[in-house]
C-alpha positions in Angstrom: -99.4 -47.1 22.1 -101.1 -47.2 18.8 -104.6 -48.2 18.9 -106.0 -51.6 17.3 -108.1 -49.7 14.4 -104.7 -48.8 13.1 -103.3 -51.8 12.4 -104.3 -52.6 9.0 -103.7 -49.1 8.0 -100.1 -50.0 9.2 -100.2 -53.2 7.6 -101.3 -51.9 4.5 -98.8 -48.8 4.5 -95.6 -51.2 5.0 -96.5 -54.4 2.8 -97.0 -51.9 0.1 -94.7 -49.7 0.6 -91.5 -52.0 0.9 -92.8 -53.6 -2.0 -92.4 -50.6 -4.5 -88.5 -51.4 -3.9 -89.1 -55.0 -4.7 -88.7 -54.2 -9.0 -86.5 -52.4 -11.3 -87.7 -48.6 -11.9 -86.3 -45.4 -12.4 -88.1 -44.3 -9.3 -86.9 -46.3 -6.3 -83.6 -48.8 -5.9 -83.8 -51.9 -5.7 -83.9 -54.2 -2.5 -84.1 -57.8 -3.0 -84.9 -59.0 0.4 -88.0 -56.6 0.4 -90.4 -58.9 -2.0 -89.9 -61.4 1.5 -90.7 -58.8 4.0 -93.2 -57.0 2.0 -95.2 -60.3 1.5 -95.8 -61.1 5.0 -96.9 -57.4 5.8 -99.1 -58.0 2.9 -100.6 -61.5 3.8 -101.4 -60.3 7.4 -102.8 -57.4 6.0 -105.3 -59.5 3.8 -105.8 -62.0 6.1 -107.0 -60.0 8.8 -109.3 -58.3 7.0 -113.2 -59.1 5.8 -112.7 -61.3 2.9 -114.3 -58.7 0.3 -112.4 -55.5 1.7 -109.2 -57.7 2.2 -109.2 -58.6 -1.7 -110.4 -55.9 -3.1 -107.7 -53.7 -1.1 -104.8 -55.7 -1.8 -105.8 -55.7 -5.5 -105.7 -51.4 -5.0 -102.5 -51.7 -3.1 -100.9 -53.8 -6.2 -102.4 -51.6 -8.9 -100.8 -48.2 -6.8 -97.8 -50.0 -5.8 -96.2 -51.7 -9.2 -97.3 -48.7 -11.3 -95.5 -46.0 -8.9 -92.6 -48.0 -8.6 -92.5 -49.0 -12.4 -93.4 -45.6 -13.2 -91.9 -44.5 -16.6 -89.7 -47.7 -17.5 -90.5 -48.3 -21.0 -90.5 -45.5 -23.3 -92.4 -46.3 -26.7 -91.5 -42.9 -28.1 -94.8 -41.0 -27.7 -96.2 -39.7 -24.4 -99.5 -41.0 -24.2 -98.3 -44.5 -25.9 -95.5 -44.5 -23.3 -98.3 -43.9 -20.6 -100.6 -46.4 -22.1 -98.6 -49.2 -22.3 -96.8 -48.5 -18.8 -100.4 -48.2 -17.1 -101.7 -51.7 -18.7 -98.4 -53.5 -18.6 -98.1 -52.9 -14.5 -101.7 -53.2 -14.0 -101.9 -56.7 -15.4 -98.6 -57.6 -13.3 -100.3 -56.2 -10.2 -102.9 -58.7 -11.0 -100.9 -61.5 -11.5 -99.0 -60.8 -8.1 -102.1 -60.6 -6.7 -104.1 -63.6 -8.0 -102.2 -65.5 -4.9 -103.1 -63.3 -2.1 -107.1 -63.7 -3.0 -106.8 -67.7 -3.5 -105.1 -67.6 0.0 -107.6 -65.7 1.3 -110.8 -67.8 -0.3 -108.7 -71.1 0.3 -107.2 -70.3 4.2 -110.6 -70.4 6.4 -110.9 -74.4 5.1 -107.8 -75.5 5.9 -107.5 -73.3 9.3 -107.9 -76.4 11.4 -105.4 -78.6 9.5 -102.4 -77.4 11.2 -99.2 -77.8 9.2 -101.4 -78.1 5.7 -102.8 -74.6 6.3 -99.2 -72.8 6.5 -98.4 -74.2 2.7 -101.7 -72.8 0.8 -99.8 -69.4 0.1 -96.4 -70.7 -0.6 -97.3 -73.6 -2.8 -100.0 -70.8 -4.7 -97.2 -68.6 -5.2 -94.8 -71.0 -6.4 -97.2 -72.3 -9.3 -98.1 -68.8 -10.7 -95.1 -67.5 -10.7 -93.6 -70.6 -11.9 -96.6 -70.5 -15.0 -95.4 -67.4 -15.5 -91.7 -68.0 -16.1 -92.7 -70.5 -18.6 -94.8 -68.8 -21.4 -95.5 -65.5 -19.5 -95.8 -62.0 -20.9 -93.5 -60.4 -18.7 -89.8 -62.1 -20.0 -91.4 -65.8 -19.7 -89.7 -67.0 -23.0 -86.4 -64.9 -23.3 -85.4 -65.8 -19.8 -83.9 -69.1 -20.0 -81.8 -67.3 -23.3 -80.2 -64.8 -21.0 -78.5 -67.5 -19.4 -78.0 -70.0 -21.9 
C-alpha cells in the first residue's frame, strides 16, 4: 500500500506525464484521448493541494511538460534561435493551458457548497480560453478555419 504523502507526487507524475503525449513533437506520439485523462490527474492534483503550492506547481509541471514534449519542433535555422523561440513559444502555451487550472483553483472553494454549479467552473473556464484562443490566438488562431475552408 502506498502511503498518503505520496499521492500528489503520483498525481503530479501522471497528469503530467500523459500529457507530454497530448501534442505534436518529434519526441513522443501522439494520443488524443490523453489531454482527457491527463486533465483530471492534473485537476486533483491542483485541487488537493495548498492553493499557493498547487498553482505554482502546476504552472512548473506545464512549463516541463509542453517544452519536453515540444522539444525541437520548429527549426529557425540557427541553434540558439531555434532554442529561443521553442523555449518562449511553449512557455507561453504552458501558460495559457494553465491560466484554467489556477481560476479553478481561486474560483472552486466559493462555489464548493453549490452542488451541481461547482462541477462546471473548470469546464466552462476551459471552454472560453481555449475558445479565445482559436479565434485570434498566437498559436494557429487565424489560419485554422483556412485549413478547412
Amino acid at each position: 500500500m502506498i502511503p498518503k504523502k505520496y499521492y500528489p507526487l503520483i498525481l503530479f507524475i501522471l497528469g503530467f506525464g500523459i500529457f507530454i503525449f497530448t501534442r505534436l513533437s518529434k519526441l513522443v506520439p501522439t494520443i488524443p484521448i490523453a489531454i482527457v485523462i491527463s486533465f483530471v490527474f492534473i485537476l486533483r492534483f491542483c485541487r488537493t493541494q495548498p492553493a499557493k503550492r498547487g498553482i505554482w506547481l502546476t504552472l512548473l509541471g506545464f512549463i516541463l511538460s509542453i517544452n519536453i514534449g515540444l522539444w525541437g519542433l520548429f527549426d529557425m535555422g540557427g541553434d540558439i534561435s531555434s532554442l529561443l523561440f521553442n523555449l518562449i513559444r511553449s512557455s507561453l502555451l504552458a501558460v495559457l493551458y494553465f491560466l484554467p487550472f489556477m481560476a479553478d483553483r481561486l474560483i472552486n472553494p466559493k462555489f464548493k457548497d453549490k452542488g451541481l454549479l461547482s462541477t462546471l467552473i473548470f469546464p466552462v473556464i476551459t471552454t472560453a480560453i481555449f475558445y479565445l484562443l482559436t479565434i485570434e490566438g498566437p498559436f494557429e488562431g487565424a489560419i485554422q478555419p483556412a485549413k478547412f475552408a
